[in-house]
N, C-alpha and C positions, 0 to 999 in steps of 0.2 A: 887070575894072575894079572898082577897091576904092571902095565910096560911103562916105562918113564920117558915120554919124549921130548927132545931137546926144542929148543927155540926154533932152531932152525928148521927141524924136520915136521914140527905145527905151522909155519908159516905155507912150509913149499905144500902140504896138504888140504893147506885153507886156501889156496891158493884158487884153484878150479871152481869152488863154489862162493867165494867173496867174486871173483869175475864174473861167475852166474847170475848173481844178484843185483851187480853193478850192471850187467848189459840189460837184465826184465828191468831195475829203476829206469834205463833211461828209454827204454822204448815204452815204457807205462807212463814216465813224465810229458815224452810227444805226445802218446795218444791222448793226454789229457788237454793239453798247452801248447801244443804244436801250434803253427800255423795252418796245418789242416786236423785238428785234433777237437775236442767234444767242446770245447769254450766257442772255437772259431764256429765249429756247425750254428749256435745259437747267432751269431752274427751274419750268416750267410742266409741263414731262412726270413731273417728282419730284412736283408736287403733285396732278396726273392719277392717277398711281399709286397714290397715298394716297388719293385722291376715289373711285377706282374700286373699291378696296379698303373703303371705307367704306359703300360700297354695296351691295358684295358681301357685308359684316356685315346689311345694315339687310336684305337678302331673307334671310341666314339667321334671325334674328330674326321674320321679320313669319312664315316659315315655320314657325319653333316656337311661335309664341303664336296661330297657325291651328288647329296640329296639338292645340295646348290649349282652344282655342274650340268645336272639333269635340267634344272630352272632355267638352267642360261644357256640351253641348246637354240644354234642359231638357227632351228628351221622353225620354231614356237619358244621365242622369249614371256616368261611370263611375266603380264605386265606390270604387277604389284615391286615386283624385284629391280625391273627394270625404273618403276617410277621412285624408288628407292636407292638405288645406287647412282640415277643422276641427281638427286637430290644431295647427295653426301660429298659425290666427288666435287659436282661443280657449283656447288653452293648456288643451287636454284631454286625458287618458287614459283606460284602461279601468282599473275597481277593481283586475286581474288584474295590471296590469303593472308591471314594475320601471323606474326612473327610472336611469340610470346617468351619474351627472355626468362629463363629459374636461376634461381640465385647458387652458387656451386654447394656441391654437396659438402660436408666437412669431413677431415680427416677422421678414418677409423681408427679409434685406438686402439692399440694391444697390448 
């Protein structure tokens, strides 16, 4: 038995599942495009990478100017360090020694 239904009474019936469809689009478009959604994870793990990398400098770093702190304890300076750092700071020599100017390096290109 074929029922004939009006405009009106297909619209109000399609009604519940065209909004079904419309609210799974738009929580399936976030999860794709979102700002925390599957595009953005790719851009989060690039910057993880680089954060963690960046961390991994800041311990080699704090590791060498430890390994410099230990050198410049004031109960045993050691004296390579120390005859090195007055050399740099206060633009010193010994009478004996020869000065040898290099000519500057040149710019690196990229």
């Amino acid at each position: 038995m074929a029922v004939k239904l009006s405009l009106k009474e297909m619209l109000v019936r399609s009604a519940l599942p065209v909004g079904c469809v419309v609210v799974a689009g738009y929580f399936a478009w976030h999860a794709v495009s979102g700002p925390t959604g599957f595009a953005a994870w790719h851009d989060y793990q690039a910057q993880r990478a680089k954060l963690e990398q960046a961390v991994q400098n800041s311990h080699e770093q704090r590791a060498a100017l430890q390994q410099r702190l230990v050198l410049l304890d004031p109960r045993h300076v050691d004296p390579d360090l120390a005859d090195e750092l007055v050399r740099k700071n206060l633009d010193m020599v010994r009478p004996d020694e020869v000065i040898v100017p290099l000519p500057p390096e040149p710019a690196a290109a990229n």
